[in-house]
C-alpha positions as CSV (number, residue, x, y, z in Angstrom):
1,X,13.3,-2.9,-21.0
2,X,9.8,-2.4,-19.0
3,X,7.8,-5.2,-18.5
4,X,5.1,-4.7,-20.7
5,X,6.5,-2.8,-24.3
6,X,4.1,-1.4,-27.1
7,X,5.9,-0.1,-30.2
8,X,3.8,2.0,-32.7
9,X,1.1,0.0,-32.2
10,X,-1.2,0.3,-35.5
11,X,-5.2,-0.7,-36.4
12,X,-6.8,0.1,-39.5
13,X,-10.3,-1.4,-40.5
14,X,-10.0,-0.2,-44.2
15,X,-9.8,3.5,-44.9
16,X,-10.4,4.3,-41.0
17,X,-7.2,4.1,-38.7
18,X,-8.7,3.1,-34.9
19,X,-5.1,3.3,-33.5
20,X,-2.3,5.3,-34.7
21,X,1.4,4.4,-34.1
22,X,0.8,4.0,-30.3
23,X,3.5,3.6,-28.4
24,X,3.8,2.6,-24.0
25,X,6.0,1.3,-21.6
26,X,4.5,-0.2,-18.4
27,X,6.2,-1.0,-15.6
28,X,5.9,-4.2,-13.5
29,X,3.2,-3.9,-10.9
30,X,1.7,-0.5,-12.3
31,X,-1.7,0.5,-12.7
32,X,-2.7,2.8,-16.1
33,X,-5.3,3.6,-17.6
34,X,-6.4,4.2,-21.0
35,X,-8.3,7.3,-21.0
36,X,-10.6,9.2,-24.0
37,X,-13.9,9.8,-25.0
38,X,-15.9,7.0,-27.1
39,X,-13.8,5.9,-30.9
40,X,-10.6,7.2,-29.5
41,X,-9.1,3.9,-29.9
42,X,-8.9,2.4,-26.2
43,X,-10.7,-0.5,-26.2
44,X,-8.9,-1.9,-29.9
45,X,-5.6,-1.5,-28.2
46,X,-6.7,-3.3,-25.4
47,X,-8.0,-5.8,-27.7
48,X,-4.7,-6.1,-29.4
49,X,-3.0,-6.6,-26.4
50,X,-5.3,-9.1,-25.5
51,X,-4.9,-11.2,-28.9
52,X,-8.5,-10.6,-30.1
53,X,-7.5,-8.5,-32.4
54,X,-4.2,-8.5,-34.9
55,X,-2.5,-5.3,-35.5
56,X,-1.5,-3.8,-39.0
57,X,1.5,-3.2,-37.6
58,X,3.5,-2.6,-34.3
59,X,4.6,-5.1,-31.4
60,X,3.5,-6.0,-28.1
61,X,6.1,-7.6,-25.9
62,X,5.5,-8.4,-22.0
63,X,8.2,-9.6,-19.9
64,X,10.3,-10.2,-23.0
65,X,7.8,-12.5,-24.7
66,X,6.5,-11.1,-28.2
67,X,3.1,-11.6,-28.2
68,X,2.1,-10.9,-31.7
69,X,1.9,-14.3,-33.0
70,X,0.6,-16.3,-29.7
71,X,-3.1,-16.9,-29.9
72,X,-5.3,-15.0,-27.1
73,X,-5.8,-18.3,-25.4
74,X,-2.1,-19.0,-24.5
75,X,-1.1,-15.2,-23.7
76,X,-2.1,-15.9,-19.8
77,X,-3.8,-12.7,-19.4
78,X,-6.2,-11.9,-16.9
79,X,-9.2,-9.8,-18.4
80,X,-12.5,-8.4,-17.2
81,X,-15.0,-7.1,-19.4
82,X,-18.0,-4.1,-18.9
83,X,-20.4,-7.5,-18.4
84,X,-18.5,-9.4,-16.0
85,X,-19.2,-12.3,-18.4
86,X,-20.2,-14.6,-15.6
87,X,-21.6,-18.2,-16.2
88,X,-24.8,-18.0,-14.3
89,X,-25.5,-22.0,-13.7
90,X,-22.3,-22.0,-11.8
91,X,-22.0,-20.6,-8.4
92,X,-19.0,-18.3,-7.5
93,X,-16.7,-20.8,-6.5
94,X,-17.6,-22.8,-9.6
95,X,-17.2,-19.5,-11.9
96,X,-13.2,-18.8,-10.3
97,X,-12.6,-22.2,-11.0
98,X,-13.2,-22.1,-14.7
99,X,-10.3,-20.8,-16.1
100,X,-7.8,-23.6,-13.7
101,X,-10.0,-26.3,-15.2
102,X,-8.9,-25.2,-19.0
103,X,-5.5,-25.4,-17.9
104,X,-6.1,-28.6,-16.1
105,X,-5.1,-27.5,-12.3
106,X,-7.2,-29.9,-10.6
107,X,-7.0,-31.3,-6.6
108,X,-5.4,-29.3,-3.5
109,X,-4.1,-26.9,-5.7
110,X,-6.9,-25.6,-7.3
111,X,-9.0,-25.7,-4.2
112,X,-6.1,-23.4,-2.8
113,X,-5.9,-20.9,-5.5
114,X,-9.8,-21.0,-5.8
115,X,-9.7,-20.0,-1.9
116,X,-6.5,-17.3,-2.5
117,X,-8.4,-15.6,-4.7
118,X,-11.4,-15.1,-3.0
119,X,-10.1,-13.9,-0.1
120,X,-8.2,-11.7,-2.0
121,X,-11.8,-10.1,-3.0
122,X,-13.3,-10.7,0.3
123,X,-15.6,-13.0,-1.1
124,X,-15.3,-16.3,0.9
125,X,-18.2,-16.3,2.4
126,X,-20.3,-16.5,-1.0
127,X,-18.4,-19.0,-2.6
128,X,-21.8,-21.1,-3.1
129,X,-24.2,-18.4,-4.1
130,X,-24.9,-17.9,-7.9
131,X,-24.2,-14.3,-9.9
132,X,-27.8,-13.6,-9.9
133,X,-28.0,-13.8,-6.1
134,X,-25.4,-11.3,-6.2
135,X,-25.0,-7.3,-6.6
136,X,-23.2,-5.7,-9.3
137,X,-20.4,-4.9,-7.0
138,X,-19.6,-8.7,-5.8
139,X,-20.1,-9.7,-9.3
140,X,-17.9,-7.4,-10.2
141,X,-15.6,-8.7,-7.7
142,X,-16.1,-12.4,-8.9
143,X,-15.0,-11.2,-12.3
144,X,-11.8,-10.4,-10.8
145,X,-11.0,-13.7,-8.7
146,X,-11.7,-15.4,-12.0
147,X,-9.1,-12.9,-13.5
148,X,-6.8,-13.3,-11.3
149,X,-6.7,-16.8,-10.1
150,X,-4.7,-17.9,-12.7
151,X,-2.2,-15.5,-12.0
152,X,-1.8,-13.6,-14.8
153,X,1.0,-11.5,-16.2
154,X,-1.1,-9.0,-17.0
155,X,-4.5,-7.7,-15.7
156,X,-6.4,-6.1,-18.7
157,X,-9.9,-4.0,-17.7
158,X,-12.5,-3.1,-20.1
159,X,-14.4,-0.3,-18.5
160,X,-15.3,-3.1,-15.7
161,X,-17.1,-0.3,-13.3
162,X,-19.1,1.1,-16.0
163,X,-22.5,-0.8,-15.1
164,X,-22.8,0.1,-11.2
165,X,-24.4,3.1,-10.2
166,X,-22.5,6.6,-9.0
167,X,-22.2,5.7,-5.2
168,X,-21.2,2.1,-5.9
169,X,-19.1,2.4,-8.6
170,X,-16.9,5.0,-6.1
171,X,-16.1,1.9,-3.3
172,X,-15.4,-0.5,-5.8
173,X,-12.8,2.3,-7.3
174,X,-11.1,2.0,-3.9
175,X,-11.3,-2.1,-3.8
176,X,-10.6,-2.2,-7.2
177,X,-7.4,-0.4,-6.4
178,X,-6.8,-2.4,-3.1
179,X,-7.0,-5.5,-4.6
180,X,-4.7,-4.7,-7.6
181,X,-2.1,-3.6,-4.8
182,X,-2.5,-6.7,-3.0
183,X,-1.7,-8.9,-5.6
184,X,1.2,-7.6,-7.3
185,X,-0.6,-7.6,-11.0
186,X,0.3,-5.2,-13.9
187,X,-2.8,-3.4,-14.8
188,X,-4.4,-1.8,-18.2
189,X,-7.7,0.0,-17.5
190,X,-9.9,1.1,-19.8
191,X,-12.3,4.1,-19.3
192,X,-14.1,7.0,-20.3
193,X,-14.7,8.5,-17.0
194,X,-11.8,10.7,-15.9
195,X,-12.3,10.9,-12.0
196,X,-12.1,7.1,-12.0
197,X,-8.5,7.3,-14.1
198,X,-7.7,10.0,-12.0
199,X,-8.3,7.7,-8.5
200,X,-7.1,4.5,-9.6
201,X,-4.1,4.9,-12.1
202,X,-0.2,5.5,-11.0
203,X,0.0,6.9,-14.7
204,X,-2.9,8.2,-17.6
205,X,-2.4,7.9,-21.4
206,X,-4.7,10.4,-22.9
207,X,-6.0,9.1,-26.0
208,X,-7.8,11.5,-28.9
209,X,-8.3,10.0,-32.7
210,X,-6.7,6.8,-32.4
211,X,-3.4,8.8,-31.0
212,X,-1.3,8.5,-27.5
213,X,-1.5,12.6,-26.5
214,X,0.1,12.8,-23.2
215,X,1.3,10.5,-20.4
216,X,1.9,11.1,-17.1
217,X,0.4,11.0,-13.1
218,X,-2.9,11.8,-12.8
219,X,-1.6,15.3,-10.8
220,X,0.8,16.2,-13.5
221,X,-1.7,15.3,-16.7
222,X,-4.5,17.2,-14.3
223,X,-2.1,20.3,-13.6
224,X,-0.2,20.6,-16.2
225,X,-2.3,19.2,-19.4
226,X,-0.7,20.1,-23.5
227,X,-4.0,20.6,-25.2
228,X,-7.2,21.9,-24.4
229,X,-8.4,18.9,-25.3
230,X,-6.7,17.0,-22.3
231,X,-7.4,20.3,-20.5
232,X,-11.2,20.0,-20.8
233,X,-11.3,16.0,-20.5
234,X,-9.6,15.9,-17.4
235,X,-11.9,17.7,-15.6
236,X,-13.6,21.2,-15.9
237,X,-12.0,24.3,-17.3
238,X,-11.7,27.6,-18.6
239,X,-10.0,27.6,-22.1
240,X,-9.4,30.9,-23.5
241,X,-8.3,32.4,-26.9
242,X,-5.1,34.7,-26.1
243,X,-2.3,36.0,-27.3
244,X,1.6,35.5,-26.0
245,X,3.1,39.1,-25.8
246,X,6.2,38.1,-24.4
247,X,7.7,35.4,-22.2
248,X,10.6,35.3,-19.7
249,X,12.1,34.8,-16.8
250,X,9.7,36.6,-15.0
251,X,6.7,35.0,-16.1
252,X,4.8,35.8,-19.6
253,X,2.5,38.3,-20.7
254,X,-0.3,38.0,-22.3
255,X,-3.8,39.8,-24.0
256,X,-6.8,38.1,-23.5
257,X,-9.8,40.7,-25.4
258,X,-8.1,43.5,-24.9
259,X,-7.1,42.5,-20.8
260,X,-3.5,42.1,-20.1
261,X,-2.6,39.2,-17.4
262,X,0.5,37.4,-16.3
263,X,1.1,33.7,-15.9
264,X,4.3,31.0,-15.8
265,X,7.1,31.5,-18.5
266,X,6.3,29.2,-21.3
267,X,8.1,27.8,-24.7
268,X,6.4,29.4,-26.9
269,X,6.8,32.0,-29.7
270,X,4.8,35.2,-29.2
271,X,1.0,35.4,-30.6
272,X,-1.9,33.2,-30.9
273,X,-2.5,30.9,-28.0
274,X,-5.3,29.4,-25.8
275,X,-5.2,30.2,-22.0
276,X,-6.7,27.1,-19.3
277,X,-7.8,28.0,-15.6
278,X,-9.3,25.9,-13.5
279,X,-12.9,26.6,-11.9
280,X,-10.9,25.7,-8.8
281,X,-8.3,28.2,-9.5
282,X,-10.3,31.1,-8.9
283,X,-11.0,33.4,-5.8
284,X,-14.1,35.4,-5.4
285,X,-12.3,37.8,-3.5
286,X,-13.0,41.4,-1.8
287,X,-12.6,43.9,-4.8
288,X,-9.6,45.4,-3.3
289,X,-8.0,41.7,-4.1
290,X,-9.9,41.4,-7.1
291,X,-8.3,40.7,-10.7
292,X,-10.9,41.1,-12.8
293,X,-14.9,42.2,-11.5
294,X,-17.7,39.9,-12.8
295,X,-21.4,38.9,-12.6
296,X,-23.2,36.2,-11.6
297,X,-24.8,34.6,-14.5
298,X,-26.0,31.1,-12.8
299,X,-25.1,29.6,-9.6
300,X,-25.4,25.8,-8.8
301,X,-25.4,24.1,-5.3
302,X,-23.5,20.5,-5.4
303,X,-23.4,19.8,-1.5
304,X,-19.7,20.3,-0.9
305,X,-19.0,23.0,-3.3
306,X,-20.6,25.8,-5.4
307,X,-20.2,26.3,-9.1
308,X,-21.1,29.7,-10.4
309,X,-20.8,30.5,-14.2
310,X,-19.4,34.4,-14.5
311,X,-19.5,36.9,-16.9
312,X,-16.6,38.7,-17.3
313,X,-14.3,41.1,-19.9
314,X,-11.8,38.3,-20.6
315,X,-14.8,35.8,-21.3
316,X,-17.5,33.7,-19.3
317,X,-15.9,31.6,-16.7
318,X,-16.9,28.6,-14.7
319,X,-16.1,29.0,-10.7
320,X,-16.1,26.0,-7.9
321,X,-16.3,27.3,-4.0
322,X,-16.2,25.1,-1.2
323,X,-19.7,25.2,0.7
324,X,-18.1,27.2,4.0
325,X,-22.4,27.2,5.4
326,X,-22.5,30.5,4.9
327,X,-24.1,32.9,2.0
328,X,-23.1,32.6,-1.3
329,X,-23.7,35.7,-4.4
330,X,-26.4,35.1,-6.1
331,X,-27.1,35.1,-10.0
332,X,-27.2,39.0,-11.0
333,X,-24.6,40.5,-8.3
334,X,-21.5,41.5,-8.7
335,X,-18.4,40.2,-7.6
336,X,-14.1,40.2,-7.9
337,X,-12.3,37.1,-8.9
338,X,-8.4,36.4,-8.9
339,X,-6.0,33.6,-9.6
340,X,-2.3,32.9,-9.1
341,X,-0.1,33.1,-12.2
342,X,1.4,30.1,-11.7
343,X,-2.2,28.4,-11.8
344,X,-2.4,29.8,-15.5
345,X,-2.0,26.8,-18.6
346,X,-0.8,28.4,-21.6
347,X,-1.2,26.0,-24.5
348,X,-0.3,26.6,-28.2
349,X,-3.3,27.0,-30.9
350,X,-2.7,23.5,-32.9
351,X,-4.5,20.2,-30.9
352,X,-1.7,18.1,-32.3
353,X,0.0,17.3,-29.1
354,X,1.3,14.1,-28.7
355,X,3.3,12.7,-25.4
């Protein structure tokens, strides 16, 4: 059995069904994240995991221990919420402490965990200053010495970075991951922002309508998603209406308005089906490579990269170049694009997919 077990895992607030037979296995000492846009049903499993909500129906057990009827308070999970929830008359030290004091850890040992954990957050040196001395990153980082003083079981993360600005929120990602790392803790993270999933989590489960729709590493759920849904969430792409000529051995064939194109053998029964490609799949290329010829409709500069929006026969398509400091088309001109085949997602036409 893995360490932390969620069995069709069921909320309904009346006639509306927030989660829907969910279903995880986590591992000891893994990070994953919860992942999907607002309503999807992330933050009321996490709640239900945490005890401050009951479930219609479904179990929770970690590390053997069912935790359906054991009231949050005694589950001896470590949370942090999108406000830190900090007590600002007491100073940082005074904050960690909090949560030893309710279970009466008092003396050498407290002051030693108190210490443990702030080092652990690289935050010894603050451990008289109050929160609103503080940036949102070290408060952030005081959330988690509180969390994780007590030595929790289980880490649980409501969308904890959500508050700090673009640049910030990007090195706490990588401290946030550090410190998980360090200490040893079994992680749930929830979020709505894909690239911080995507550089924090040894696993994803995609959520859409209260449903679990795919599980897996960030590279496989990014490369290789089962809707377009998970396709477009995960990132930017190019999702296609096609249809599945044949499929084989040697790759499949397929129609896309009247253009035929090749990509990876597939599962699927011949006709309607959507195609994905990444804008970082495709080449502008010299027209002796080309696959398809195409005009500049808009082009964007990011810093490090390009993104151009294309017309082309198949459709409009959305490009990203790497910024090589040299000339770039402009909207207007026209240019060749290719792809590999392998690089091409073909999905089937229903958004049902479930992991």
């Amino acid at each position: 059995m893995s360490f932390l077990e969620i069995k069709a895992l069921t909320k309904r607030f009346f006639d509306m069904t927030a989660v829907d037979d969910f279903s995880l296995s986590v591992e000891r000492g893994e990070f994953v994240s919860l992942l999907g846009p607002s309503g999807c049903g992330k933050t009321t499993t996490l709640q239900m995991i945490a005890g401050f909500e009951d479930p219609s129906s479904g179990s929770i057990i970690l590390n053997g221990r069912n935790l359906s009827k054991v009231p949050a308070r005694k589950r001896g999970l470590g949370i942090v919420f999108q406000t830190y929830a900090l007590f600002p008359h007491m100073t940082v030290e005074q904050n960690v402490a909090f949560g030893l004091e309710m279970r009466g850890i008092s003396g050498d040992d407290r002051r030693q965990k108190i210490a443990n954990a702030l080092d652990l957050v690289k935050l010894s040196h603050l451990a008289k200053r109050f929160p609103k001395a503080m940036s949102g990153g070290q408060r952030q980082r005081v959330a988690l010495a509180r969390a994780l003083v007590i030595e929790p079981e289980l880490l649980l993360l409501d969308e904890p970075l959500s508050n700090l600005d673009a640049k910030l929120r990007e090195e706490m990602q990588l401290e946030l991951r550090r410190i998980q790392q360090d200490a040893g803790v079994t992680t749930l993270l929830v979020t709505h922002d894909q690239s911080e999933a995507m550089a924090l989590s040894d696993r994803i489960a995609v959520m859409q309508n209260g449903r679990l729709m795919q599980i897996g590493t960030p590279f496989d759920t990014y490369e290789s998603p089962k809707s377009s849904f998970i396709s477009n969430f995960l990132g930017k792409s190019n999702c296609l209406d096609a249809r599945l000529i044949s499929t084989g051995d040697d790759g499949a064939k397929l129609d896309v308005n009247g253009i035929q194109i090749t990509g990876p053998a597939v599962n699927l029964l011949p006709g309607k089906v959507l195609i994905s490609l990444r804008p970082e799949r495709i080449d502008i290329v010299d027209s002796a490579e080309g696959v398809l010829p195409a005009r500049v409709l808009e082009r964007i500069f990011l810093g490090d990269q390009w993104l151009f929006r294309l017309e082309t026969t198949i459709g409009n398509l959305l490009v990203v170049r790497r910024n090589r400091g040299r000339r770039e088309a402009e909207p207007g001109e026209t240019v060749h694009i290719a792809w590999l085949p392998e690089h091409l997602r073909i999905l089937p036409q229903s958004q049902e997919n479930v992991a």
